[in-house]
N, C-alpha and C positions, 0 to 999 in steps of 0.2 A: 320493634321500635320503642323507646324508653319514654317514660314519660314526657321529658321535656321535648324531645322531639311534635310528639302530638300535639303538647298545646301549644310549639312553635309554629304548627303545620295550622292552627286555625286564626292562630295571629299575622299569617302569611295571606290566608284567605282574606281576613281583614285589611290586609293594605293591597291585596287585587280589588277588594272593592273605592278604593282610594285611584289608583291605577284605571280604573273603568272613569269614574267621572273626572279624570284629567287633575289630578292632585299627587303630590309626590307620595309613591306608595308605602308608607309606614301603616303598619297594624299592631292594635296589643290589643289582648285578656287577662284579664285578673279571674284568678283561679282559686276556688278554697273548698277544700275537703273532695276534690275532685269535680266542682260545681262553677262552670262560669259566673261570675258574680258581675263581671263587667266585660263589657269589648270598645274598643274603637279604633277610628281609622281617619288619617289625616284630614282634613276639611279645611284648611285657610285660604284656598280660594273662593268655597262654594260659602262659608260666614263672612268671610272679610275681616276675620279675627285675626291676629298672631297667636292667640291661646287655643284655637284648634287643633294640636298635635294629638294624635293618638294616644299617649298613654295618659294626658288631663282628661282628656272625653271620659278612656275607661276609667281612671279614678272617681271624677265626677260619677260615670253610673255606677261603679261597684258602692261606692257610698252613700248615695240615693236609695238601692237595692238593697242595700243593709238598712239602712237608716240610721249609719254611724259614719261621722270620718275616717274613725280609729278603721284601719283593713289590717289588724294584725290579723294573720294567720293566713293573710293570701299572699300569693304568689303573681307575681305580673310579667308577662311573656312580651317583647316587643321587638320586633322585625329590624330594628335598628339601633344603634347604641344612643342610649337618651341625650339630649340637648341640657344644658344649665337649666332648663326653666323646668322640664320635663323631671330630672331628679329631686328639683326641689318639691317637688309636687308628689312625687317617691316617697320622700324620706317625711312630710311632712303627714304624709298618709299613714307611715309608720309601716309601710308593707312588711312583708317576712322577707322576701327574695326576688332578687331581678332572675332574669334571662333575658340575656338579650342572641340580634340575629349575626349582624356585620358593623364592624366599628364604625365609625364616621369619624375621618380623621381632621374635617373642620370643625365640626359642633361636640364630638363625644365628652361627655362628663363625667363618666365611669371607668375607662381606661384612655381616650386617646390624647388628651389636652388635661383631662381633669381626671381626679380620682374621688369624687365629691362624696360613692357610699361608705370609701374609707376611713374619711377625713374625720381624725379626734377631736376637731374642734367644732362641730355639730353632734346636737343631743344626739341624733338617733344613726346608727349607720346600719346597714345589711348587707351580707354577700349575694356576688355579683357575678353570673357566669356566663360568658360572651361568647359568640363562635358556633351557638347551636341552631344550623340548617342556613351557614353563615353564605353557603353557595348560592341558594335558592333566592333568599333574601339579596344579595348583591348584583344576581343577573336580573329582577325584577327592576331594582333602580338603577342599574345603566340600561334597559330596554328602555324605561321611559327618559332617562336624561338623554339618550341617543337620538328619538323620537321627539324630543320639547326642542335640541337643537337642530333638527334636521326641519322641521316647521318653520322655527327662527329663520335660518338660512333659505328658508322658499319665499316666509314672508318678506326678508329685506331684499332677496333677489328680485323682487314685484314690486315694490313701495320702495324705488329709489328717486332719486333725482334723475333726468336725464341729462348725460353728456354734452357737452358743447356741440357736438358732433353729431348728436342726433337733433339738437335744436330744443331749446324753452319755451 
């Protein structure tokens, strides 16, 4: 198993535990000299934030846990391809390297809609490599998007209005 395999494989664990308490499952870690420095894992349900995304969490604690902003020299693994908010928070960290798991071809900002670690007209860019353990990662978010709409369609089958025909 290669490197970035393994530290895909703990950033996957990271968005099962996303996936246990009913949150879309994204997980990342930031990696440096072989040393988890950060982890996290989706929460904008259980905060109520929109800045609870998994790789702001890990940034947040890989920079805490240094006690610098600056994360040159790590490496940030995440389960899915980063969101605009998510790379700015990337590139603003100054990481060394993404990896990411399966594109997201509504939000991606690294390949799918954007290419924002490329982009010459931002100070800082870094390479970007996509597609590692892109299987595992893709069936974990259509189990739960399968699962959030098969809910949906029990709860609206229950809370409907009744028919004319069954009477008001």
């Amino acid at each position: 198993m290669s490197r970035d395999e393994t530290y895909m494989r703990l950033a996957l664990k990271e968005a099962a535990k996303a996936y246990e308490q009913g949150e879309v499952p994204v997980g990342a870690v930031i990696v440096q000299n072989d040393e988890i420095v950060g982890s996290g894992f989706n929460c904008r349900e259980q905060k109520q934030s929109p800045l609870a995304h998994a790789e702001v969490i890990a940034v947040a604690n890989a920079a805490s846990f240094r006690g610098n902003w600056r994360l040159t020299g790590c490496d940030l693994y995440v389960s899915l391809e980063p969101c605009i908010m998510c790379v700015g928070a990337i590139l603003q960290a100054r990481i060394d390297r993404l990896i990411f798991g399966c594109l997201d071809p509504k939000a991606g900002a690294v390949q799918s809609l954007y290419q924002l670690c490329d982009d010459s007209r931002v100070n800082h860019r870094l390479p970007a490599t996509g597609g590692i353990l892109a299987e595992e990662s893709c069936a974990l978010l259509g189990r739960f998007f399968s699962e959030l709409r098969r809910k949906k369609k029990s709860t609206s089958d229950t809370e409907r209005w009744p028919s004319p025909a069954e009477g008001a």
